[in-house]
C-alpha positions in Angstrom: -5.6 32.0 61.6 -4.1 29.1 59.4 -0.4 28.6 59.3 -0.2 29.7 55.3 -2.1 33.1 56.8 0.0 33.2 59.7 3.3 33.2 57.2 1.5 35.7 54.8 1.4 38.2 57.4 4.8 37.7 58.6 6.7 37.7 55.6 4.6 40.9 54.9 5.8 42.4 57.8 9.4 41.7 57.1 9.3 42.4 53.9 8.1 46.2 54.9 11.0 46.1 57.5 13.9 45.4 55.4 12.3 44.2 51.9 12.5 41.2 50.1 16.0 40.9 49.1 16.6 40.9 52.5 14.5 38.9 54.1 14.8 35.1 53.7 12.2 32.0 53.5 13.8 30.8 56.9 13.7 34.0 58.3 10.0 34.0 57.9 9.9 30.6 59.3 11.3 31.6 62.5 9.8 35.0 63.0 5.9 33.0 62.0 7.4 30.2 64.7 7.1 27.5 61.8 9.6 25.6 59.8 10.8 26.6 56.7 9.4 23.2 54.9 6.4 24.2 55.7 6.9 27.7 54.3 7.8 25.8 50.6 4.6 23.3 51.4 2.5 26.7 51.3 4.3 29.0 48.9 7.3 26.5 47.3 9.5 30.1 46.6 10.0 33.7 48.1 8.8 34.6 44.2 5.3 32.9 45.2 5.4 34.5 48.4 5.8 38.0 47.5 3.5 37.0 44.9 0.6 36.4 47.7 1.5 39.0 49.7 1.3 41.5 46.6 -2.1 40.0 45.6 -3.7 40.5 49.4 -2.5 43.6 49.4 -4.5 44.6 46.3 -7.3 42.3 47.6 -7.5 44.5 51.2 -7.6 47.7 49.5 -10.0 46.9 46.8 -12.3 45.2 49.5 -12.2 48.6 51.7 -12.6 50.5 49.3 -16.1 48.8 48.0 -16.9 48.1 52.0 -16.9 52.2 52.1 -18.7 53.3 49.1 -21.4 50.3 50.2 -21.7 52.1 54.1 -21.8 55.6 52.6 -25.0 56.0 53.5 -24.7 55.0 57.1 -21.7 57.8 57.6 -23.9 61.0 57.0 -24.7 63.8 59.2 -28.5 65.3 59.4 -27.2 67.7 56.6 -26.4 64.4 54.1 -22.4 65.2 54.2 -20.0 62.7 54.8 -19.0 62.4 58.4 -15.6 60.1 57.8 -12.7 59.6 55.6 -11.6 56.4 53.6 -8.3 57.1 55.5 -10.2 56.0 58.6 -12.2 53.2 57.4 -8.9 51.7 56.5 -7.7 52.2 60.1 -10.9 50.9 61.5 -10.5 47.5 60.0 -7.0 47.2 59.7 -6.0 48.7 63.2 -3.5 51.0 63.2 -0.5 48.5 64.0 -1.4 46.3 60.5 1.4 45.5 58.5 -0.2 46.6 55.4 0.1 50.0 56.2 4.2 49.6 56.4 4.2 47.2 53.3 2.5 49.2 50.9 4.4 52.4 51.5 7.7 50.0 51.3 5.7 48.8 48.1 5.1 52.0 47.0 8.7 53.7 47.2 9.7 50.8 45.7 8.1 50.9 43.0 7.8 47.8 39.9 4.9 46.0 38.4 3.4 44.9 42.1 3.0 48.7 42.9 1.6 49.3 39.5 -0.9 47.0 39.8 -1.5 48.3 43.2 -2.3 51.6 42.6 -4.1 50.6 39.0 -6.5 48.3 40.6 -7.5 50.9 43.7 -7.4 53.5 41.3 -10.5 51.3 39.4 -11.8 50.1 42.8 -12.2 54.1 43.9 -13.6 55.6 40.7 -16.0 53.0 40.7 -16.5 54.0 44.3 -17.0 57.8 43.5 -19.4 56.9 40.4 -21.8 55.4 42.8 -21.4 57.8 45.2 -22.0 60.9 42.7 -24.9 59.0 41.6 -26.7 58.4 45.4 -25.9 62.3 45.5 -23.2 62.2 48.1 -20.6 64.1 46.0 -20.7 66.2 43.6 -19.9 66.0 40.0 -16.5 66.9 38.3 -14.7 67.8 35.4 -12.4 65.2 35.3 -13.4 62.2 37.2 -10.5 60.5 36.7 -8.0 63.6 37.9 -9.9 63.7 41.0 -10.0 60.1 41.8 -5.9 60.1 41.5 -5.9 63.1 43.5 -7.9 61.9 46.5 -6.0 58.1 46.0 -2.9 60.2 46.4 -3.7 61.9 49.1 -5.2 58.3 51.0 -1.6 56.9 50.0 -0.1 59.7 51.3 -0.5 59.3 55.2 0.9 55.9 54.8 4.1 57.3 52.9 4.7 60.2 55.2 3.2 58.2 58.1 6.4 58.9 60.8 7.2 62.6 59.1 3.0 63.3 60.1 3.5 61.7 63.6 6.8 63.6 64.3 4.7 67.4 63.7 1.1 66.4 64.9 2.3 64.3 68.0 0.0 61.8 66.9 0.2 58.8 64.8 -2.5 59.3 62.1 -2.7 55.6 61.5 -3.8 55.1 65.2 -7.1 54.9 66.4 -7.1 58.4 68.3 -4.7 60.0 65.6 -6.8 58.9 62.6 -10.1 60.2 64.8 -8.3 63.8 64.0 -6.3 62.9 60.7 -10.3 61.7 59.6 -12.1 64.6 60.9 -9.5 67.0 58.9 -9.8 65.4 55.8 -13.9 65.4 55.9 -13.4 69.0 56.6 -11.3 70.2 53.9 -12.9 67.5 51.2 -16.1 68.6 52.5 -15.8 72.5 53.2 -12.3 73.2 51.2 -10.0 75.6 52.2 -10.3 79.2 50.3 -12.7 81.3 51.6 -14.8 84.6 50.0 -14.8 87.6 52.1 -18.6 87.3 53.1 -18.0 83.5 54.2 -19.1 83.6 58.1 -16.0 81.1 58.4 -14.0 84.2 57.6 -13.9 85.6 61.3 -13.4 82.3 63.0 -9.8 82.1 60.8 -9.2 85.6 61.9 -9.8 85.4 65.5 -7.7 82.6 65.3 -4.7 84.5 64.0 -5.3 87.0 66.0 -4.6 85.1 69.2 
């Protein structure tokens, strides 16, 4: 990893710790083990830098999100259904201790023209993503392509918001690898099967047995 990376990720990481008015260019320079010249060489201001770190944000999403809709085809069962969740693609190349995860829900609360742009450009990145997949046949058609697309981007965003509240009541983090194997296998369920139920659905005794118990 070059230095300029090696400061991008730190200051990303601080910056989801205790955001940018409270982080400084030499504390990135100590916490990256560099010197805060060669923090301005790279990036001349904190404006630039949170600048960078904005952009790669929007970069890694956008690239994740095309990366999934691409290996579609290679993450369906024998019956053609989808067998994984864009939630857990993004944990499988980011690893569930990335920074990103922690900047973009700081980002996010946040709010401002970087978390616009954020959730503007996935937005795009994702209908373009489900318009591919609708035409391959993988989902189904809707009403209002563009409800649904900010409805499944909010519920993606979502774990990364709630991300401790989730760990707290499951006992698992869903943004690591064995708590996004169960967060991933409940969202393909519900996005795949839903949740209501008509009284002759064969699903219908399993849920009762359950509450039975």
């Amino acid at each position: 990893m070059t230095s300029a990376a090696v400061i991008l990720q730190t200051a990303m990481r601080l910056a989801a710790a205790h955001g940018w008015a409270g982080v400084s260019i030499r504390d990135i320079a100590t916490a990256a083990g560099v010197s805060s010249s060669l923090v301005v060489h790279h990036y001349r201001t904190k404006s630039n830098l949170r600048a960078a770190v904005d952009q790669r944000a929007v970069e890694v999403f956008t690239e994740l999100i095309d990366e999934f809709s691409g290996a579609a085809a290679d993450n369906l069962d024998d019956g053609g259904e989808l067998t994984t969740s864009l939630s857990a693609a993004f944990e499988a190349r980011l690893g569930g201790d990335s920074p990103m995860f922690p900047y973009v829900r700081r980002l996010l609360v946040d709010g401002g023209e970087a978390a616009e742009t954020l959730f503007t450009t996935v937005f795009s990145a994702m209908n373009r993503m489900l318009d591919d997949l609708q035409r391959r046949g993988i989902v189904t058609p809707s009403h209002d392509p563009a409800a649904r697309t900010a409805f499944l981007l909010v519920n993606d965003l979502a774990v990364m918001l709630f991300r401790d509240q989730v760990t707290q009541v499951l006992g698992a983090d869903p943004l690591s690898r064995s708590g996004m194997q169960r967060w991933g296998r409940t969202v393909v369920e519900v996005y795949r099967d839903g949740i209501f139920t008509h009284p002759d659905d064969p699903r219908k005794e399993v849920d009762d047995d359950r509450i039975s118990d």
